[in-house]
Rosetta silent file (secondary structure, phi, psi, omega in degrees, C-alpha in Angstrom):
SEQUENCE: XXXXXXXXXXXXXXXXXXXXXXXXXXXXXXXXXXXXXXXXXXXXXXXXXXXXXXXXXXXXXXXXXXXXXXXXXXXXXXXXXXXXXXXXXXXXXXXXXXXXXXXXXXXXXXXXXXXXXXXXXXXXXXXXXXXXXXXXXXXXXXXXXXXXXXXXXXXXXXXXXXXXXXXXXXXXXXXXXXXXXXXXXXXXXXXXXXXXXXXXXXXXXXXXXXXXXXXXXXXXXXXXXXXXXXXXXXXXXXXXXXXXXXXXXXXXXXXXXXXXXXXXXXXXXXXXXXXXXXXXXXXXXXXXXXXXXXXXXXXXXXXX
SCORE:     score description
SCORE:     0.000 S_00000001
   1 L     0.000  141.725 -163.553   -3.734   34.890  -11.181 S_00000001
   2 L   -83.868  117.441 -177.757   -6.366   35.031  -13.781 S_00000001
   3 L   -66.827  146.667 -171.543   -9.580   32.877  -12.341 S_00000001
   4 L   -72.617  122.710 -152.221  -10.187   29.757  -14.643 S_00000001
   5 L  -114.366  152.683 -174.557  -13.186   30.601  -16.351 S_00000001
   6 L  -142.502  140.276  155.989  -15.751   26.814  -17.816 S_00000001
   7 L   -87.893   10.891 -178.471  -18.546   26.366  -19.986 S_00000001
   8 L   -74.741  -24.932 -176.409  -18.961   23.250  -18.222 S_00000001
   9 L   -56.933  113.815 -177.626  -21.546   25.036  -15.572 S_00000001
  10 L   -62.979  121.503  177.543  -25.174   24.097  -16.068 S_00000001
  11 L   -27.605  147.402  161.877  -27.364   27.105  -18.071 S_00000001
  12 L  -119.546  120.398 -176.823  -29.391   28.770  -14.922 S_00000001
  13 L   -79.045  166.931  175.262  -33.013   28.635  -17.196 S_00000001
  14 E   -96.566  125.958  170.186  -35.622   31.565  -16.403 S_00000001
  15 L  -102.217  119.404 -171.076  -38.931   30.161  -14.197 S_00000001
  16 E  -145.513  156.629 -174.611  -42.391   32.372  -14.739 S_00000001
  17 E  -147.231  139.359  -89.842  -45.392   31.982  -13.673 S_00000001
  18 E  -157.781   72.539 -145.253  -48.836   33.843  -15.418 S_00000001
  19 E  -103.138   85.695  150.606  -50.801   34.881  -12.201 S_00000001
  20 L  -158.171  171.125 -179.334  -54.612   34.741  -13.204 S_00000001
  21 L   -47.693  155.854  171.400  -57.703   32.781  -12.910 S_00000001
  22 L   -59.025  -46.982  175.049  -58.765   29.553  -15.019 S_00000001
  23 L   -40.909  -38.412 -141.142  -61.906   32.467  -16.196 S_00000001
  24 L   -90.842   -4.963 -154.157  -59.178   35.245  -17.102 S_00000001
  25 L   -84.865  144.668 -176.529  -57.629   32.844  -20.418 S_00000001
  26 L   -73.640    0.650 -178.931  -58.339   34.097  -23.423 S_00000001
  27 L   -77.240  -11.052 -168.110  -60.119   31.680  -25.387 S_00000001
  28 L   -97.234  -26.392 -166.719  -62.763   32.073  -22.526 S_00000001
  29 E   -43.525  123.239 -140.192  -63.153   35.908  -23.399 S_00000001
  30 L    91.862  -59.527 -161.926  -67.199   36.238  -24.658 S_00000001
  31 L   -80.976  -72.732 -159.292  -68.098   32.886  -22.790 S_00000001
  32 E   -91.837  119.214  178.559  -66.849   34.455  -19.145 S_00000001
  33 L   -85.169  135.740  167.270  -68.034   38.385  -19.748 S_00000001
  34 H   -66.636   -5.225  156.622  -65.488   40.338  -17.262 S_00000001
  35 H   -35.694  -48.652 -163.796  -69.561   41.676  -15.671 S_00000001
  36 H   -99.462   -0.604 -177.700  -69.057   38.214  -14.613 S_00000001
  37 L   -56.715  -53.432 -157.336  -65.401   37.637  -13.220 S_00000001
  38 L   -68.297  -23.375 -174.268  -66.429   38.732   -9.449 S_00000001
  39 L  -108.301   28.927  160.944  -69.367   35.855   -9.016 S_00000001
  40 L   -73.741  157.557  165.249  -66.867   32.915  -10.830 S_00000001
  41 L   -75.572  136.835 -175.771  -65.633   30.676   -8.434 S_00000001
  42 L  -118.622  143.009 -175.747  -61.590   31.617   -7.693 S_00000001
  43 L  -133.806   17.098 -169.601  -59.082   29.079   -7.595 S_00000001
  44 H   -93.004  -30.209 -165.083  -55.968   31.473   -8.111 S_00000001
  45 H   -96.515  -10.014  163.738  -54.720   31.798   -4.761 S_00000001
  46 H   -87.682  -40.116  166.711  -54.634   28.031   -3.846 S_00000001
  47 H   -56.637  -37.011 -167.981  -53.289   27.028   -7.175 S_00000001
  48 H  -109.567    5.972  163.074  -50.498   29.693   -6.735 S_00000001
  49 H   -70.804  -57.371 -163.525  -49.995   28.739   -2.967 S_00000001
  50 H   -79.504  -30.434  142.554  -49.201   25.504   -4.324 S_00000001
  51 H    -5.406  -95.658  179.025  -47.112   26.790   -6.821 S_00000001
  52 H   -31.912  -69.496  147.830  -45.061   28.411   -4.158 S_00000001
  53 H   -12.026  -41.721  175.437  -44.499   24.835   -2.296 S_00000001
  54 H   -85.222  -19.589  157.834  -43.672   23.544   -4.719 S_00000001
  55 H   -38.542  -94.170  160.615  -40.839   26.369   -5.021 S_00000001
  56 H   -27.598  -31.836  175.047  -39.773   25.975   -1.617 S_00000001
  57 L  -114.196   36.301 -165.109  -39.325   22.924   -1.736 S_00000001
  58 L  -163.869   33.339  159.615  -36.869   22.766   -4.860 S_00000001
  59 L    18.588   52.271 -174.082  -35.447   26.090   -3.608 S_00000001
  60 L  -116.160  131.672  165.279  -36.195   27.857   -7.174 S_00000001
  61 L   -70.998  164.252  156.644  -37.010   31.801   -7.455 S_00000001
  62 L  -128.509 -176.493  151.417  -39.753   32.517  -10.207 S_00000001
  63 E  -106.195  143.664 -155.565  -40.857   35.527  -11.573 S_00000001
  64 E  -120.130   87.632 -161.777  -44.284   35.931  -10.891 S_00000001
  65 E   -87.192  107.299 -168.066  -45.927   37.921  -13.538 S_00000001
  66 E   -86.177  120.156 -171.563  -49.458   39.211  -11.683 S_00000001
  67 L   -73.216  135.381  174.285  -52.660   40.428  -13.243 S_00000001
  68 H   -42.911  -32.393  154.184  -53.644   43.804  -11.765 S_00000001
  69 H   -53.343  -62.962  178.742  -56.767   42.025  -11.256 S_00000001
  70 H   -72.896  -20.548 -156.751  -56.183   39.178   -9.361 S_00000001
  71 H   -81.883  -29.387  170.871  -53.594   41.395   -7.289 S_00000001
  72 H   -56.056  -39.178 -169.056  -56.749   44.136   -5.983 S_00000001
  73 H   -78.894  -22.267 -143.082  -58.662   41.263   -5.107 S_00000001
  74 L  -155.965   57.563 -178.040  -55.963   39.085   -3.237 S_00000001
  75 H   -40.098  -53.885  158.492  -53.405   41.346   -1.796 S_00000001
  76 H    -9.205  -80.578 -145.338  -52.391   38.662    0.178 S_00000001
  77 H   -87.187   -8.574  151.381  -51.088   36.873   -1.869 S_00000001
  78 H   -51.259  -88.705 -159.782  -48.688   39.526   -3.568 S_00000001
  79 H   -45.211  -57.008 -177.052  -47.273   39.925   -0.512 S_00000001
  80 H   -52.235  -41.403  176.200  -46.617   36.219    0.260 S_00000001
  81 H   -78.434   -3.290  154.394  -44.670   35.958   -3.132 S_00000001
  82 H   -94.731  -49.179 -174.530  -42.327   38.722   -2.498 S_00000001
  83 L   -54.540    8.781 -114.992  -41.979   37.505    1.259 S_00000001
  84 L  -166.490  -26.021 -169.350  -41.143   34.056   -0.726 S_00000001
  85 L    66.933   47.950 -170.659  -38.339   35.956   -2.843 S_00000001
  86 L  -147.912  147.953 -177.984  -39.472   35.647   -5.859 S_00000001
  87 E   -71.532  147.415  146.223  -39.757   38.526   -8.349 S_00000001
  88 E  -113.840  128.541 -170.134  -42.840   40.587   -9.033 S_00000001
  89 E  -122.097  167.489 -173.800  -43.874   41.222  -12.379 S_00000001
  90 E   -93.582  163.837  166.814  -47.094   42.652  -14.460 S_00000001
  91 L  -132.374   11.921 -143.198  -49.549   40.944  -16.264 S_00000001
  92 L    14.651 -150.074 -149.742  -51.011   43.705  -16.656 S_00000001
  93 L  -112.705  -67.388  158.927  -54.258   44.947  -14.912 S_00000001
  94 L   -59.412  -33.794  165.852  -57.336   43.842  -16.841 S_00000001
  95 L   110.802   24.016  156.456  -56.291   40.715  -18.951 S_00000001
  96 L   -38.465  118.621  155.056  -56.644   42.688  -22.431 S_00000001
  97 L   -56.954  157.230 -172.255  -54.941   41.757  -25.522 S_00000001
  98 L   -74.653  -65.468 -142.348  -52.403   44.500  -26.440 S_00000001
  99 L   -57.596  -17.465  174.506  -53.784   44.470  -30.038 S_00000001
 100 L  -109.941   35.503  179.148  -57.311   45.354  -29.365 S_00000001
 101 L  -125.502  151.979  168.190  -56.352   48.039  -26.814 S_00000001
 102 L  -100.659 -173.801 -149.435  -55.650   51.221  -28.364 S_00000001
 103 H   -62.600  -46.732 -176.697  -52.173   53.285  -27.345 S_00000001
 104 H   -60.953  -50.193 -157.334  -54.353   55.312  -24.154 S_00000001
 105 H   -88.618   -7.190 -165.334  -56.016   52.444  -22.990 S_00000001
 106 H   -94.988  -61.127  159.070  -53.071   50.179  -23.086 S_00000001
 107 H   -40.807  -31.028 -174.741  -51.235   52.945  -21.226 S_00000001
 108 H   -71.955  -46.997 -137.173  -53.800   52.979  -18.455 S_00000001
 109 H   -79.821  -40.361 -155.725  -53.728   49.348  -17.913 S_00000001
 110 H   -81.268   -8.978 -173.429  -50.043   48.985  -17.505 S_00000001
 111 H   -86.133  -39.026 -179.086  -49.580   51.872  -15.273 S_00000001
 112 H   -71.015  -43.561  170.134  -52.446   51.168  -13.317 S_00000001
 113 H   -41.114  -62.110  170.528  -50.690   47.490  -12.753 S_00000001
 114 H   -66.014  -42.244  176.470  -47.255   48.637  -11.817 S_00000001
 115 H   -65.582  -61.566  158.891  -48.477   50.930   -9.388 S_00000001
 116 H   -31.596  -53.100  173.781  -50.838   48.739   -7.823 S_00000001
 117 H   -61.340  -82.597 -179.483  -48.249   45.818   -7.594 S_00000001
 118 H   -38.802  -40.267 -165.368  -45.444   48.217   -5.843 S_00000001
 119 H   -65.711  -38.472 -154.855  -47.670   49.631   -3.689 S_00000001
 120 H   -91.867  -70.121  176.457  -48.718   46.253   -2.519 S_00000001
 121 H   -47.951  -24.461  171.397  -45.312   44.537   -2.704 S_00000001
 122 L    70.991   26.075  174.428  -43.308   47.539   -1.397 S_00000001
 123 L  -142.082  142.902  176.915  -41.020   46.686   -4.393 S_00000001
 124 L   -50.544  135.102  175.303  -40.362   47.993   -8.182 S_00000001
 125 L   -90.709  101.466  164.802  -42.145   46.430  -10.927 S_00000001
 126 L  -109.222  -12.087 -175.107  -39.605   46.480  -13.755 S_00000001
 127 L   -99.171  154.858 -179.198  -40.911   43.396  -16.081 S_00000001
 128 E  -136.979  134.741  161.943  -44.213   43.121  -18.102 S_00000001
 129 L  -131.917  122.706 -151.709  -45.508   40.262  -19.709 S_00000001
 130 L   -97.663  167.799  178.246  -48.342   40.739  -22.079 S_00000001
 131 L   -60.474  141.941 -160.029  -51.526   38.696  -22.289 S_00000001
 132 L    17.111   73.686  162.054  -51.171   35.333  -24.391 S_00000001
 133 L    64.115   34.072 -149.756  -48.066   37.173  -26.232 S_00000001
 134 L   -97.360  -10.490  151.854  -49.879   39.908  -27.326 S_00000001
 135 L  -101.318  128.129 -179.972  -47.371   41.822  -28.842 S_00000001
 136 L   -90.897 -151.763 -175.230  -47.226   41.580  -32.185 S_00000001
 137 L  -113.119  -10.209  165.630  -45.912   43.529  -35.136 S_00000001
 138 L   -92.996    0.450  168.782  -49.366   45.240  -35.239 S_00000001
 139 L  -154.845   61.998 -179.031  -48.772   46.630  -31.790 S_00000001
 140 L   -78.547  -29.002  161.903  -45.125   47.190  -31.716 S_00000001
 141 L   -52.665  -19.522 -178.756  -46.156   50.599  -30.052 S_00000001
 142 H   -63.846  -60.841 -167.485  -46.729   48.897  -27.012 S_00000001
 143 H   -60.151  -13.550  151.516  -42.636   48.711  -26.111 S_00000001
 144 H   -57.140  -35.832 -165.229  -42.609   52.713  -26.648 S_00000001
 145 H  -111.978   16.177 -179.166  -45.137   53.032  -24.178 S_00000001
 146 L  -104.542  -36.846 -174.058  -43.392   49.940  -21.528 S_00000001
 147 L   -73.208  -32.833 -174.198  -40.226   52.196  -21.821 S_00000001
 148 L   -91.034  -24.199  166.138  -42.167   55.622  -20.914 S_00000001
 149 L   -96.564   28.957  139.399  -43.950   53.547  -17.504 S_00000001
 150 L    84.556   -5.999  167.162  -40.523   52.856  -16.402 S_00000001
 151 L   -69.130  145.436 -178.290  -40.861   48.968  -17.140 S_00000001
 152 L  -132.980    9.305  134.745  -37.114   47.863  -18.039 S_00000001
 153 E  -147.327 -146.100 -168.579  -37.807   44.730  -20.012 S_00000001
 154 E  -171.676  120.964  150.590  -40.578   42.561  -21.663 S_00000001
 155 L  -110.805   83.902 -163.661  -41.329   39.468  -22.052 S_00000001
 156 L  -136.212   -4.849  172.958  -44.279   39.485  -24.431 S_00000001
 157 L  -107.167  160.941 -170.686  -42.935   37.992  -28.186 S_00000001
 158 L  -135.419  123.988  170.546  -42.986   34.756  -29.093 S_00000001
 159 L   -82.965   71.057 -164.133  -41.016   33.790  -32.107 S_00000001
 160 L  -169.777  126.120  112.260  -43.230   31.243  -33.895 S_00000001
 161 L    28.691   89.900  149.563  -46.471   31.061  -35.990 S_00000001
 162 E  -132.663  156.818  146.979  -49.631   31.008  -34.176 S_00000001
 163 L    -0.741  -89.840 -140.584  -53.446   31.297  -34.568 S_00000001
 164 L  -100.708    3.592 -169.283  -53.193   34.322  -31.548 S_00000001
 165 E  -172.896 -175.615  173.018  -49.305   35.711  -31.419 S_00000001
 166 L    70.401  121.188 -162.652  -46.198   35.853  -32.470 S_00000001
 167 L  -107.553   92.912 -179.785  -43.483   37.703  -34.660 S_00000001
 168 L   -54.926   -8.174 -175.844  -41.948   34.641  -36.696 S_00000001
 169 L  -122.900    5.326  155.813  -38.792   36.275  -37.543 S_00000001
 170 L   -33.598  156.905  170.988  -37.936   37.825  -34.164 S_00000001
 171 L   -60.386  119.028  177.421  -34.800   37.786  -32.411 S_00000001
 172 L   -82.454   -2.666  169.974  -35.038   33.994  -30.296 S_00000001
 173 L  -105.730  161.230 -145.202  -32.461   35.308  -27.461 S_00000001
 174 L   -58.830  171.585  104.690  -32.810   37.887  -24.961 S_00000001
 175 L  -126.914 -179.130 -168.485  -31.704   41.484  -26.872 S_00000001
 176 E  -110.033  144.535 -171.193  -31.872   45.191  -25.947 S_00000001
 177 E  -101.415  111.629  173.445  -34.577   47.700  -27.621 S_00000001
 178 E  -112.330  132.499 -159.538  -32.943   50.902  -27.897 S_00000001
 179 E  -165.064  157.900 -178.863  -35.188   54.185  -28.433 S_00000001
 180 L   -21.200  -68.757 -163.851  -35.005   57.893  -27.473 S_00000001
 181 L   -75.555  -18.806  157.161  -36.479   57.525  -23.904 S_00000001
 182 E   160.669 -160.918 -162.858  -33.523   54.662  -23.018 S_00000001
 183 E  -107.462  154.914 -153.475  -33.324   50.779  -23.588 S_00000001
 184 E  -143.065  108.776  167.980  -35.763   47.979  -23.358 S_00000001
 185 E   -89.644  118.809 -146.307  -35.032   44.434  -22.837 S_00000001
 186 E  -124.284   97.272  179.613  -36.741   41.876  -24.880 S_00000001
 187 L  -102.261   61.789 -176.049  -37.088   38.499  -23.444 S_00000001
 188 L   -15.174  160.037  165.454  -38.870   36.292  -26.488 S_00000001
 189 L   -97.595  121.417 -167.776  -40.641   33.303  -25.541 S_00000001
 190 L   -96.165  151.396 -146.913  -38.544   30.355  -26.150 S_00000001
 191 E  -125.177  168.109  179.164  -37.704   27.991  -29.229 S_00000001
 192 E  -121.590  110.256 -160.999  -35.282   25.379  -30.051 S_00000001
 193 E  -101.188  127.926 -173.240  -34.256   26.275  -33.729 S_00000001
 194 E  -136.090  105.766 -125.987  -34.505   23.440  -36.582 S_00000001
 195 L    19.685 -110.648  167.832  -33.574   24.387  -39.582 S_00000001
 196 L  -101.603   33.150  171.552  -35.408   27.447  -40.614 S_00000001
 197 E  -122.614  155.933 -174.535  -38.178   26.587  -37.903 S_00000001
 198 E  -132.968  116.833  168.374  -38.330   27.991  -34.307 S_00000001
 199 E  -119.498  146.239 -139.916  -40.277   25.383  -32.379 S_00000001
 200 E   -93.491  147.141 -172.489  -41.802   26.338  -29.090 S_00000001
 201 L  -167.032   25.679  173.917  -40.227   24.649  -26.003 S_00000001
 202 L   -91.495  -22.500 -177.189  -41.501   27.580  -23.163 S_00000001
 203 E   129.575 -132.979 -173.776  -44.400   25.745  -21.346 S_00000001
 204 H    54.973 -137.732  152.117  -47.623   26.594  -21.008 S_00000001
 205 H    -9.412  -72.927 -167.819  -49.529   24.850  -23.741 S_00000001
 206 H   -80.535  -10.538  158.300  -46.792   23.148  -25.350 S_00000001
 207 H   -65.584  -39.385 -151.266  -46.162   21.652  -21.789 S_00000001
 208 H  -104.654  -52.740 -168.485  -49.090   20.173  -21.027 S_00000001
 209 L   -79.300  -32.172  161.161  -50.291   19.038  -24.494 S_00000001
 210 L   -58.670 -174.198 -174.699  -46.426   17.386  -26.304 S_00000001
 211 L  -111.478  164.720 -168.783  -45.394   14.529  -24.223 S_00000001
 212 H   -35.810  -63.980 -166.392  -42.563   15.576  -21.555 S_00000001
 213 H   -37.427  -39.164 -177.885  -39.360   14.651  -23.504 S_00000001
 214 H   -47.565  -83.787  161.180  -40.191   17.435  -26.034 S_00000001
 215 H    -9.602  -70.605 -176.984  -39.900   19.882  -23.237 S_00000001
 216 H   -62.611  -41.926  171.387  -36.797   18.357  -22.096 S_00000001
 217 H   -73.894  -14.559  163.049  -34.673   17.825  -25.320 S_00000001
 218 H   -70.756  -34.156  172.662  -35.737   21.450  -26.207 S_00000001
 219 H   -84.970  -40.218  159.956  -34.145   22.883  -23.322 S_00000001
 220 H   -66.498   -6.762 -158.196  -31.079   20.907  -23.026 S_00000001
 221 H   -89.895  -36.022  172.369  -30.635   21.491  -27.024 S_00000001
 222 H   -48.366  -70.403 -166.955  -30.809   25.367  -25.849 S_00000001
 223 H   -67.513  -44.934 -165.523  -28.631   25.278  -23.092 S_00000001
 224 H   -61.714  -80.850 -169.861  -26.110   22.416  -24.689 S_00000001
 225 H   -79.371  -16.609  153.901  -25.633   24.009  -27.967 S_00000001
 226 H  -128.735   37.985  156.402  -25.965   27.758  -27.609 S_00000001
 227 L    71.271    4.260 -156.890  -25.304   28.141  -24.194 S_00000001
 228 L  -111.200  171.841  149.221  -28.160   30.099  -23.320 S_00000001
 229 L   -93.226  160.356  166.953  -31.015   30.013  -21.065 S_00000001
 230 L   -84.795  163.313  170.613  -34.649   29.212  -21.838 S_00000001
 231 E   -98.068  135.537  163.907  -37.811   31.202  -20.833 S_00000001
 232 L  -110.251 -174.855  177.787  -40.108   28.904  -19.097 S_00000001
 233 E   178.470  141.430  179.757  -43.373   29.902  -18.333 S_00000001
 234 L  -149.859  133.921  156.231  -47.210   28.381  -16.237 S_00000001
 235 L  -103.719  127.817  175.128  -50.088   29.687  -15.094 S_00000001
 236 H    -1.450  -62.030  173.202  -51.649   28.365  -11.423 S_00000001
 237 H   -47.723  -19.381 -171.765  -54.536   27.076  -13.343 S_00000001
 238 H   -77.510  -25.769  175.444  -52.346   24.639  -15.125 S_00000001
 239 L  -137.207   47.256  161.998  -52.072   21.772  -12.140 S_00000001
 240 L  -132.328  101.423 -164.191  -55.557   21.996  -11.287 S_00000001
 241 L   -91.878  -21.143  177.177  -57.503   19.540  -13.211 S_00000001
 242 L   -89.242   13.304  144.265  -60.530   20.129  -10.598 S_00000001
 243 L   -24.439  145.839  168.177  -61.021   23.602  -12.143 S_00000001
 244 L   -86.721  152.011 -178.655  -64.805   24.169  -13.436 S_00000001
 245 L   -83.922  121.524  157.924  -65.115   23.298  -16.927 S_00000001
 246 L   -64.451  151.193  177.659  -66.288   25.981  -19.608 S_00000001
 247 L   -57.469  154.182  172.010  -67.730   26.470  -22.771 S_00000001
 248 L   164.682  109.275 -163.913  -65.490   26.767  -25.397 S_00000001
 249 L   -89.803 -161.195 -143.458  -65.112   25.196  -28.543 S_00000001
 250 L   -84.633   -2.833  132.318  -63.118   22.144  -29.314 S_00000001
 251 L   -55.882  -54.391 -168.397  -59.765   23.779  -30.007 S_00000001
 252 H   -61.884  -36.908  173.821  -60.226   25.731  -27.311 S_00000001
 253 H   -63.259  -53.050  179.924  -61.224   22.781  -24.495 S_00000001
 254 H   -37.232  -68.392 -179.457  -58.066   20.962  -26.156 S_00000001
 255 H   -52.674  -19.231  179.911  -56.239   23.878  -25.518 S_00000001
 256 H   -94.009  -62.345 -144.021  -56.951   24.665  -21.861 S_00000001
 257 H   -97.588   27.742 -159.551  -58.063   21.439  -20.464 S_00000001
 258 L   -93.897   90.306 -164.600  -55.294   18.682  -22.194 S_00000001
 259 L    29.239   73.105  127.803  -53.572   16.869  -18.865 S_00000001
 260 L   -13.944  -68.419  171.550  -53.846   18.879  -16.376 S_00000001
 261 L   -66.365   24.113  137.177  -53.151   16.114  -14.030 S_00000001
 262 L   -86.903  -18.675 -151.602  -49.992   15.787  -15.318 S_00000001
 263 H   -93.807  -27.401  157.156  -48.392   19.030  -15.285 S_00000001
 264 H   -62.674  -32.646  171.962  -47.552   19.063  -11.273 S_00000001
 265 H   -90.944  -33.908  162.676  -45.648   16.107  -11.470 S_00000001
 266 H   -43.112  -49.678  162.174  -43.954   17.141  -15.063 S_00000001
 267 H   -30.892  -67.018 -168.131  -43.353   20.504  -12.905 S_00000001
 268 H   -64.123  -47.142 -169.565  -41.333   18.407  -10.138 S_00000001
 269 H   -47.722  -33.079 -149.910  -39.599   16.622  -13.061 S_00000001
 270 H  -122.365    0.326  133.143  -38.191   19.531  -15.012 S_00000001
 271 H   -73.535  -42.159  142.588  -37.257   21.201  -11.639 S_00000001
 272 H   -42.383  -58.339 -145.278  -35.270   18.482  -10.894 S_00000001
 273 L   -98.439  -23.352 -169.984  -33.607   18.111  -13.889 S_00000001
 274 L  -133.306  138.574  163.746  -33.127   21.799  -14.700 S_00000001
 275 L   -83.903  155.263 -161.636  -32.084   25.055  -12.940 S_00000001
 276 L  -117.249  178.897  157.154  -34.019   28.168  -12.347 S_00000001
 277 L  -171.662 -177.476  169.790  -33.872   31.649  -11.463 S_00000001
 278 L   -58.230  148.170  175.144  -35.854   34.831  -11.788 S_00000001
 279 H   -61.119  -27.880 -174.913  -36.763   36.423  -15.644 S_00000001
 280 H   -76.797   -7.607 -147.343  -35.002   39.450  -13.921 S_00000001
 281 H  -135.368  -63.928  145.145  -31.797   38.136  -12.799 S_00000001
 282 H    13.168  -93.012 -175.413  -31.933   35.852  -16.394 S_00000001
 283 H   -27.858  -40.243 -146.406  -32.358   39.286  -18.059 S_00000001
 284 H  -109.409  -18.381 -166.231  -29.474   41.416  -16.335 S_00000001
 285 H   -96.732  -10.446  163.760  -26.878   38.330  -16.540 S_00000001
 286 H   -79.976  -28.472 -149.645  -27.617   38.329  -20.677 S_00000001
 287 H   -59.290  -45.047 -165.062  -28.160   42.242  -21.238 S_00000001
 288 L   -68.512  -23.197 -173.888  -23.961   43.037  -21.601 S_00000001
 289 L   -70.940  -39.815 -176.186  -23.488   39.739  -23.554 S_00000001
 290 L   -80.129  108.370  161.063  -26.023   40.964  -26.276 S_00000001
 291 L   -74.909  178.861 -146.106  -25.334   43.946  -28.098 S_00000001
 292 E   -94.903  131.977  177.879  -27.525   46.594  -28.438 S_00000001
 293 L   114.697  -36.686 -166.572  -29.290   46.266  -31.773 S_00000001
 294 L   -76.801  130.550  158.320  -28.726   42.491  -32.113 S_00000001
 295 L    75.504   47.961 -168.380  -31.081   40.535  -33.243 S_00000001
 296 L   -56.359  173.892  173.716  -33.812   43.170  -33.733 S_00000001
 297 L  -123.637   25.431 -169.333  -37.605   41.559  -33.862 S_00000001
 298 L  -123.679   61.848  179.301  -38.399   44.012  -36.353 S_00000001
 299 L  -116.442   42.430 -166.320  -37.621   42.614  -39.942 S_00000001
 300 L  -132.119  149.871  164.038  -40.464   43.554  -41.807 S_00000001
 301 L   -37.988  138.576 -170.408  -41.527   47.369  -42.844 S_00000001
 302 L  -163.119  143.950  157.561  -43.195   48.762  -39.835 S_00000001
 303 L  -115.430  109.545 -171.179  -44.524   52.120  -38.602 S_00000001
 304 L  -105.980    0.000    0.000  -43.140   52.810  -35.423 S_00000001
């Protein structure tokens, strides 16, 4: 007998989480020199304790994507989030924009990161996510050199129009990067598509600063009408409102500091309301449904 197969089964969504310091974001880059990271006051390992708790106690994996940085200093706390079952992922190791790293130094970083993470975690690093989206169509070389460290997807485009990121005419669902040295999975940051606009509905930002419902009608519109999962995505720093505050100017304080105290209880809401899993386990239960080729993020002239 053939088993009865349903679309009735509620979308299992992707859960990430951005593992650095309130200091490490980039809008503070200039204001916090990294000369100056090691005397800042650190808040990442209590903020991403509570993180975890709040896991645990909503039984949801995340993927944890860790900066190489935070992970030397706080070893620890690697270990508790693989002991915790939840994936480990890169963030790579300084906190770097792709686009203003050149091919070498960009190699260094990500290499040094993945090594550093297994070694700590006792487990393979296959995902990368780069800082605030950072690949673009001016550093499309970066996924050439993610393929050659042995990384086996990415989550680092964003389909949408910003200031700082983002390839507006990318593919918005998961697809596979195929190139010489093997295939590369490309897990966009995710949109709700409205007419010809792809409006952002992954977290972060667009969590804390829309009101809730946005979040929520963006994600059921995903899962309801194409069947897919969303990317979701926080950093620690995000449900700490007693962070210290920094210079920065007035986009940028909007952008960072914009209800905090909301976003732990928005957290428990949209854990309730939605299911989770790992980016990796996401990733591997999309890769045969996409074919290879679909949905390229590349539809502009490019030297690659």
């Amino acid at each position: 007998m053939k088993p009865v197969v349903t679309t009735d089964a509620p979308v299992v969504n992707a859960m990430s989480i951005d593992v650095e310091d309130y200091f490490h974001v980039s809008v503070f880059d200039g204001i916090v020199p990294r000369a100056e990271w090691e005397r800042m006051e650190s808040r990442v390992v209590a903020n991403t304790t509570r993180m975890l708790e709040i896991f645990d106690e909503f039984s949801v994996r995340s993927t944890f994507f860790v900066l190489g940085w935070v992970a030397e200093r706080h070893p620890d706390l690697v270990r508790a989030i693989a002991r915790r079952g939840h994936e480990i992922a890169s963030h790579g190791f300084a906190h770097r924009l792709v686009y203003d790293q050149t091919p070498a130094a960009f190699r260094a970083d990500v290499r040094r990161a993945k090594q550093l993470l297994e070694d700590i975690s006792g487990r393979p690093v296959i995902g990368y996510r780069a800082p605030s989206y950072s690949i673009t169509a001016r550093s499309l070389w970066a996924l050439d050199v993610l393929l050659e460290e042995g990384y086996e997807y990415d989550s680092s485009i964003f389909p949408i129009r910003h200031d700082r990121y983002g390839i507006p005419l990318s593919g918005r669902q998961p697809y596979a990067i195929e190139r010489t040295g093997g295939t590369l999975v490309e897990v966009p940051g995710s949109t709700t598509q409205v007419g010809p606009l792809n409006l952002p509905v992954a977290g972060g930002g667009y969590f804390r600063i829309l009101p809730y419902w946005w979040t929520r009608w963006g994600i059921e519109r995903v899962n309801r009408m194409e069947r897919r999962p969303v990317v979701f995505y926080l950093h620690p720093w995000e449900i700490d409102p007693e962070q210290p505050r920094l210079r920065a100017g007035s986009l940028g304080r909007f952008r960072h500091y914009r209800n905090l105290h909301q976003t732990e209880l928005r957290l428990r809401r949209l854990l309730r309301e939605f299911r989770f899993d790992t980016v990796e386990n996401v990733a591997a239960k999309t890769r045969d449904a996409v074919p290879h080729g679909d949905g390229m993020a590349y539809p502009l002239p490019y030297a690659w």
